[in-house]
C-alpha positions as CSV (number, residue, x, y, z in Angstrom):
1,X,94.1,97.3,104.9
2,X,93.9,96.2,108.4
3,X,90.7,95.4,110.6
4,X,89.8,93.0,113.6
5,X,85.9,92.9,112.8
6,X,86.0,91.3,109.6
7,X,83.4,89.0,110.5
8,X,80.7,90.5,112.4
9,X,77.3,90.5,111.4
10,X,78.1,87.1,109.2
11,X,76.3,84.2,109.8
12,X,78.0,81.7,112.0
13,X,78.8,79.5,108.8
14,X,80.6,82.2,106.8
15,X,82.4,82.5,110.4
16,X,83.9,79.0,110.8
17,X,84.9,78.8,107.2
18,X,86.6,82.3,107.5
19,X,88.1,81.5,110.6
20,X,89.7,77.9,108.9
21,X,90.7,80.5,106.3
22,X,92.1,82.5,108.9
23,X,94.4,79.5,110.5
24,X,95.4,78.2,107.1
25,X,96.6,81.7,105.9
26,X,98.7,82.4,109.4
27,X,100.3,78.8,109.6
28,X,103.6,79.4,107.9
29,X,104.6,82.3,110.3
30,X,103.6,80.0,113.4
31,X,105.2,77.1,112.0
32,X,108.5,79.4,111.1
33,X,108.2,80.6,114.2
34,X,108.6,76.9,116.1
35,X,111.2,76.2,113.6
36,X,113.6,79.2,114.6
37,X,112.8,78.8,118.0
38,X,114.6,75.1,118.5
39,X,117.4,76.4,116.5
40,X,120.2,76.2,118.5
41,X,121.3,79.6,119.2
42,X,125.1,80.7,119.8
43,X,125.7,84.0,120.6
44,X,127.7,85.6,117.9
45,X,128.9,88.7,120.1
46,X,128.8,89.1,124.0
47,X,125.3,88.0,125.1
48,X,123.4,89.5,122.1
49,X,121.4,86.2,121.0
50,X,121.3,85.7,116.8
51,X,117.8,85.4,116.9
52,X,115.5,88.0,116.2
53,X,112.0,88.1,115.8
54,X,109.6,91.2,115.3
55,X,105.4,89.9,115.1
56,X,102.9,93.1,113.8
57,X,99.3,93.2,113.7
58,X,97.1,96.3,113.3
59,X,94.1,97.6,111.5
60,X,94.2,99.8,108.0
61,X,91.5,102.2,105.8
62,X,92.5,102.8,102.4
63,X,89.9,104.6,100.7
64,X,90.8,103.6,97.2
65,X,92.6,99.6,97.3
66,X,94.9,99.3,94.3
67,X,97.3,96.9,92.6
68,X,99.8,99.0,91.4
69,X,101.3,95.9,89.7
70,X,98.5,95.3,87.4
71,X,97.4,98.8,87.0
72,X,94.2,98.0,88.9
73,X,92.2,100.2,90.6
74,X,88.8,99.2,92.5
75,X,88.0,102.9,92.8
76,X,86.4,101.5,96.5
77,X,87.6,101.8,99.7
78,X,87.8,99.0,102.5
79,X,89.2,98.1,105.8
80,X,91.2,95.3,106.3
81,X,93.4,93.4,109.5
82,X,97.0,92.9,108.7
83,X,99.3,91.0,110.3
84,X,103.1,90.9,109.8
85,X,106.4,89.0,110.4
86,X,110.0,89.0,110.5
87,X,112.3,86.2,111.7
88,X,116.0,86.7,111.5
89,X,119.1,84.7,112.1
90,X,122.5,86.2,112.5
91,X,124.7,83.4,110.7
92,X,128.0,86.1,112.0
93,X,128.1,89.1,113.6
94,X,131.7,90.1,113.7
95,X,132.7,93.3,113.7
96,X,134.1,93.4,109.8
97,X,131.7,90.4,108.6
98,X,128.1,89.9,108.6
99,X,125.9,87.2,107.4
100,X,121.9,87.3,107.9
101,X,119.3,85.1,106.5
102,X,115.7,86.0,107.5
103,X,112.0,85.0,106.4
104,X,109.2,87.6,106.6
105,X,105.6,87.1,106.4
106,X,102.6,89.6,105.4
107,X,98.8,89.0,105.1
108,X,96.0,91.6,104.6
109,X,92.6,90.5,105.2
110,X,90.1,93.1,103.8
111,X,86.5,92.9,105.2
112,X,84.7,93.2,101.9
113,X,87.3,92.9,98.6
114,X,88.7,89.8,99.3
115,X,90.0,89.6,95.8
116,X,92.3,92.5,97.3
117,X,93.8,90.2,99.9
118,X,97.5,90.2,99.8
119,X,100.3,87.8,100.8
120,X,103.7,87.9,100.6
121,X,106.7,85.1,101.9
122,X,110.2,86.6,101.5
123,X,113.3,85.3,102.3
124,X,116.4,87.0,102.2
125,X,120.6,86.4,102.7
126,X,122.3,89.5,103.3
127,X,126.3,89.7,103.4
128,X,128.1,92.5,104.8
129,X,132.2,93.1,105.1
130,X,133.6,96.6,106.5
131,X,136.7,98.0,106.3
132,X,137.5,101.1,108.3
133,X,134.5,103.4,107.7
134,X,134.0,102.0,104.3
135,X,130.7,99.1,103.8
136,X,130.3,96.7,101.2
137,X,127.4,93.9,101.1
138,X,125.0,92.3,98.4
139,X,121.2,91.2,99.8
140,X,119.8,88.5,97.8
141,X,115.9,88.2,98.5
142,X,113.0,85.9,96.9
143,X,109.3,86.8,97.3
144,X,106.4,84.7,96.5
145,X,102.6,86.8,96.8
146,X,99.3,85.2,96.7
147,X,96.5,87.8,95.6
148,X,93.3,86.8,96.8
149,X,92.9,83.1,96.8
150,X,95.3,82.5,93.9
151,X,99.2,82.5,93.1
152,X,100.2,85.7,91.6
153,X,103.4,86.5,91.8
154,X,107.1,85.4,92.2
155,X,110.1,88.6,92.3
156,X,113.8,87.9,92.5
157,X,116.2,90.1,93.2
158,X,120.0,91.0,94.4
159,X,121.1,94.3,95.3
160,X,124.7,94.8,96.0
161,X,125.9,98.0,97.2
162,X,128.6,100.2,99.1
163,X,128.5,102.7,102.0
164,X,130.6,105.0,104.0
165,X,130.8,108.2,106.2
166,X,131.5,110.9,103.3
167,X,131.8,113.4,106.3
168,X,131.8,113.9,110.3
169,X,127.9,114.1,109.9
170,X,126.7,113.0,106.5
171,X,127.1,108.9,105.3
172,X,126.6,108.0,101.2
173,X,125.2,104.7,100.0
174,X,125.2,103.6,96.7
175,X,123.3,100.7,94.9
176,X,122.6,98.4,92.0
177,X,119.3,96.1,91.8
178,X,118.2,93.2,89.4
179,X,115.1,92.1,89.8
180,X,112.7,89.6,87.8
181,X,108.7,90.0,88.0
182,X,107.4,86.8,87.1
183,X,103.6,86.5,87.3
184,X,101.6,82.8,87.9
185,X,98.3,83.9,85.8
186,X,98.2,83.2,82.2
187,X,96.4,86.4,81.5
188,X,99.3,88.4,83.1
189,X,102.7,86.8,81.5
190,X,103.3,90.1,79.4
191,X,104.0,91.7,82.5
192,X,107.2,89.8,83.2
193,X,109.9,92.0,83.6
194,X,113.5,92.5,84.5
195,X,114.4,95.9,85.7
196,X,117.7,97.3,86.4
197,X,118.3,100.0,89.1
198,X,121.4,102.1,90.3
199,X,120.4,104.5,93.4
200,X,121.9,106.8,96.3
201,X,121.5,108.0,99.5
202,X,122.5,110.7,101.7
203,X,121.6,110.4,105.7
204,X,122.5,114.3,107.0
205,X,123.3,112.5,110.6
206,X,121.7,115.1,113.2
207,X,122.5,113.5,116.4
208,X,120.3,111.7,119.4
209,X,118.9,109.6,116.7
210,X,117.9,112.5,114.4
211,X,118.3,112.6,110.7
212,X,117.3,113.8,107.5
213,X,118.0,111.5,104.4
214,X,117.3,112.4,100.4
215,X,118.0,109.6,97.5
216,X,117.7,109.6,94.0
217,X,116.9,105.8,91.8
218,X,116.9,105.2,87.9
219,X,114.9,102.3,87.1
220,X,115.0,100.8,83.3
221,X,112.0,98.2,83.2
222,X,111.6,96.1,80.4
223,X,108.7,93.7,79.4
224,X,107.5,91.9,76.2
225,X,105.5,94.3,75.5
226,X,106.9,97.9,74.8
227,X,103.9,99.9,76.2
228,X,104.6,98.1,79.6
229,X,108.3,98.8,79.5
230,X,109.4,102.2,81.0
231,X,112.7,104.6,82.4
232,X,111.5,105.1,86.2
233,X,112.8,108.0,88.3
234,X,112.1,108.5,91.8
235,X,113.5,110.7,94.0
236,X,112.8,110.9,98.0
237,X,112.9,113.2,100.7
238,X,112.5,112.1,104.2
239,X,113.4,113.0,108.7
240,X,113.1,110.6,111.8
241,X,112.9,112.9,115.0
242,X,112.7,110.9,118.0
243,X,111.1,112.3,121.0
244,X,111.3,111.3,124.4
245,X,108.5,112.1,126.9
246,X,109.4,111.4,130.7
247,X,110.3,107.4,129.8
248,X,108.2,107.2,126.9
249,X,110.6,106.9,123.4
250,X,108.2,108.3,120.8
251,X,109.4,108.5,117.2
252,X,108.1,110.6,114.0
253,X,109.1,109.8,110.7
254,X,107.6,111.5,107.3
255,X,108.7,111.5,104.2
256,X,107.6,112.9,100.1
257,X,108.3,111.0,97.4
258,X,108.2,111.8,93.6
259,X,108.0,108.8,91.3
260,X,108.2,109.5,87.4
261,X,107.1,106.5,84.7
262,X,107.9,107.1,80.8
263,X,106.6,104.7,78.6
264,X,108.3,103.2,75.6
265,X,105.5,102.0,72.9
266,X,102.0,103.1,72.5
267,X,99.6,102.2,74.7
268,X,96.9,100.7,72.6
269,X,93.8,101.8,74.8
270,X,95.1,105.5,74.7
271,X,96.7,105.6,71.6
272,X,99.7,107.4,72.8
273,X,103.0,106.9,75.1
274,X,101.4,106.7,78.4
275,X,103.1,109.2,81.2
276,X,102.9,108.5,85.3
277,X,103.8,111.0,87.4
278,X,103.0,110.5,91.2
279,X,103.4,112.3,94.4
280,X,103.2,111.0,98.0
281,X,103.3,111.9,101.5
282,X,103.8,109.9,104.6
283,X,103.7,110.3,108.4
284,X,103.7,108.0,111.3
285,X,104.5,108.6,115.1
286,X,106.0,105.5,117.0
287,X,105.9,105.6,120.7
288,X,106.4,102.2,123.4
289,X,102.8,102.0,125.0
290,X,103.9,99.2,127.5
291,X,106.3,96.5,128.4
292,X,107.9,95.6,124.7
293,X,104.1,96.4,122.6
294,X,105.1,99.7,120.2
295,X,101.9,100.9,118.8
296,X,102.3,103.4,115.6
297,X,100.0,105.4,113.7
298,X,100.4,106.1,110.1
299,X,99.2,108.4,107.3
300,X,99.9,108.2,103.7
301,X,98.2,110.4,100.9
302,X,99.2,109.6,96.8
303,X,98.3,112.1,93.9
304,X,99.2,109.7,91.1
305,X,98.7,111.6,87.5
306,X,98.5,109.5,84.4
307,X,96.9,109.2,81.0
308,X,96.0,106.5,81.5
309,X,92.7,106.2,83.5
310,X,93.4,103.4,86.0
311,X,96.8,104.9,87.2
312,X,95.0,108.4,87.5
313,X,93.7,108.9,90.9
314,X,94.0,109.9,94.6
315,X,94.2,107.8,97.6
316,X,94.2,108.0,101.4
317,X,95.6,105.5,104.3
318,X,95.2,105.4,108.1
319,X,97.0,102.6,109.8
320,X,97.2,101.6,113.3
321,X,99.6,98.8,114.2
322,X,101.0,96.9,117.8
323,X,104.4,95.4,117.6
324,X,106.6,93.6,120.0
325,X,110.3,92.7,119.1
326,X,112.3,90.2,120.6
């Protein structure tokens, strides 16, 4: 969903409007940006500073854009520019306490479905205490998404949640979510939910940086309307390998991931309970190019089966991003 030529072979009008369009979208993270950056800044332990800031931008094909959201499928593929942002401030960073707010910022810009065109604001307050090898914190985050031109979404949630080092070489988290879907459009109001979700995690720890994790979550998801309310399951298997060439840190990451959807009422345009079941492979390889700029490269394929028509498809994604952290 990512792209840098969005404009070219438009006509200089459709260029200036889209590049007013441009500054409009982008001004909260530059403005957040100046904000944080005449914050007053104490550091919290040694000389680490309790600012952090980490600024993506890149350039994505997905062959077949979707909202899984709203079940809506264009059946076309596009590319698109994406840009990305995460400010954080460390409010403590003692050893057996931590406090964290943090804003984040996402934009797609697609180069022909503009209706497709995705942003997100989050903010977030994470709270951690440890005691020994034992972890317990709660994240509370809020997320308002624009998609397209228009207000579309608004999700909060908290997600408190407990881990420790089970063994030498193997560390268990465990987790409960709320969250509340509340969508803006009149049309879509049925589609407010609340959904409950108790998850864990096992990290096998490899050494060097290694690792292989697998988690399990059961989701409950309720709505007004019973043929949009469903028990989720979704289990994942996933490795991070760094590699190190001469200087170079590189990084490979994959991971599969089975998601299962079972619907509680019939679904009136199918006349039955309608069924999800969705498989999906990732793969990226993360190496520093120069100075602070990481560029990665990312594949992602989904086989999502369903009966009903709009959730029943296949999709491919190539991504190329740049980041630099501070």
């Amino acid at each position: 969903m990512l792209q840098t030529y969005w404009c070219f072979s438009r006509p200089h009008l459709q260029q200036t409007a889209r590049s007013a369009d441009f500054r409009s979208k982008f001004m909260p993270i530059f403005l957040s940006t100046l904000i944080l950056s005449a914050l007053p800044v104490t550091a919290a332990d040694g000389d680490k500073s309790p600012l952090s800031l980490k600024v993506q931008a890149g350039v994505e094909y997905d062959d077949n854009i979707t909202v899984d959201s709203t079940d809506n499928n264009s059946r076309q593929g596009d590319m698109s520019f994406l840009l990305r942002s995460n400010l954080g401030f460390a409010l403590s960073k003692k050893k057996t306490f931590k406090l964290t707010a943090r804003y984040s910022f996402s934009q797609s810009l697609h180069q022909d479905l503009k209706n497709f065109d995705l942003q997100i604001h989050g903010a977030s307050l994470n709270v951690s205490t440890k005691y020994k090898s034992v972890t317990i914190g709660t994240n509370y985050r809020y997320n308002f998404i624009k998609l397209g031109a228009n207000d579309f979404l608004d999700i909060h949630s908290i997600k408190p949640g407990i881990g420790f080092l089970a063994a030498k070489k193997l560390y268990f988290t465990a987790d409960y979510e709320y969250q509340k879907q509340s969508f803006k459009q009149a049309s879509l109001v049925s589609r407010n939910s609340n959904r409950h979700s108790v998850s864990t995690k096992v990290f096998f720890l490899l050494g060097k940086g290694k690792n292989v994790t697998t988690s399990y979550k059961a989701s409950r998801h309720t709505t007004p309307l019973p043929e949009l309310s469903y028990w989720g399951h979704t289990v994942d298997l996933a490795t991070k390998l760094p590699v190190k060439f001469g200087e170079r840190k590189s990084t490979f990451r994959a991971r599969y991931r089975y998601r299962q959807k079972d619907y509680s009422g019939i679904h009136p345009s199918i006349g039955a309970e309608r069924a999800d079941r969705r498989h999906s492979f990732r793969a990226s390889w993360e190496t520093t190019l120069f100075a602070d700029i990481v560029g990665k490269l990312q594949y992602e394929f989904v086989d999502s089966n369903s009966n009903l028509a709009t959730v029943d498809y296949q999709s491919q994604v190539i991504r190329f991003t740049l980041g630099w952290t501070l």
